[in-house]
C-alpha positions in Angstrom: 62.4 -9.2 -109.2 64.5 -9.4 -106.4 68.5 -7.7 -106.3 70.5 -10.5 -105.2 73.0 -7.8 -104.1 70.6 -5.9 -101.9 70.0 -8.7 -100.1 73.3 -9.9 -99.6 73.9 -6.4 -98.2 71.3 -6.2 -96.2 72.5 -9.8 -94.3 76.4 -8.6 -93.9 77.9 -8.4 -90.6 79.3 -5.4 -89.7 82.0 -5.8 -86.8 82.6 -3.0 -83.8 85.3 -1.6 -85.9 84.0 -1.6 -89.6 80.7 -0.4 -87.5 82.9 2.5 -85.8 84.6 3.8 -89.2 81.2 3.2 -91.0 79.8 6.0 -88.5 83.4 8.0 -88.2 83.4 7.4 -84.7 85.8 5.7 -82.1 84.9 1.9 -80.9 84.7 3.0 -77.5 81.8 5.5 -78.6 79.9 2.6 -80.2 79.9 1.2 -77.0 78.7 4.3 -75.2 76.2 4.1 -78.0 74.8 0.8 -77.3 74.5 1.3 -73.1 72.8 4.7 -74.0 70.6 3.0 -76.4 71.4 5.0 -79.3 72.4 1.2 -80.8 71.1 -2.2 -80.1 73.3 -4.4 -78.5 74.9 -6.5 -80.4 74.7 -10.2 -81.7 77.1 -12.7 -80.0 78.6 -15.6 -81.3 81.0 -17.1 -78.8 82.8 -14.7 -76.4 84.6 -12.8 -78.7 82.9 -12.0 -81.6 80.1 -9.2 -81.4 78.6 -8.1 -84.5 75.4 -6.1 -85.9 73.8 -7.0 -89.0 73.7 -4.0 -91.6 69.8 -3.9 -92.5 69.3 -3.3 -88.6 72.1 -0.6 -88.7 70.5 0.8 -91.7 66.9 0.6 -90.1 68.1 2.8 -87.3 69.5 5.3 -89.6 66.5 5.5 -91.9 64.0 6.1 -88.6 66.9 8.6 -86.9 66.7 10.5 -91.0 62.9 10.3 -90.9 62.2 11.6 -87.6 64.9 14.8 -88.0 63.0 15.4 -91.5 59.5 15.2 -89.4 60.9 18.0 -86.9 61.8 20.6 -89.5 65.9 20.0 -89.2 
């Protein structure tokens, strides 16, 4: 059976600034982040609103986690 709360965790928006103190970071770093490619660029609704959906942020983490454990760090 599926855990209604994992997937309504997995489809939450995380904003530059929740996405900033999620990592302990400063916004302007997530946005180093993303033109570096460290981060994907984020979704756009409008002008004003840029957002990144947490199962993508996740995602990134698990490979970045996998691929440290697959070097011997």
């Amino acid at each position: 059976m599926i855990d209604k709360t994992m997937l309504e965790a997995k489809d939450e928006i995380i904003r530059r600034k929740d996405l900033a103190k999620l990592l302990h970071c400063d916004v302007s770093t997530i946005d180093k982040w993303v033109l570096k490619g460290k981060l994907p660029k984020p979704l756009k609704f409008g002008n004003r609103f840029a957002y990144w959906l947490r199962k993508d942020i996740d995602e990134i983490f698990s490979l970045s986690k996998s691929a440290e454990h697959s070097n011997g760090n």
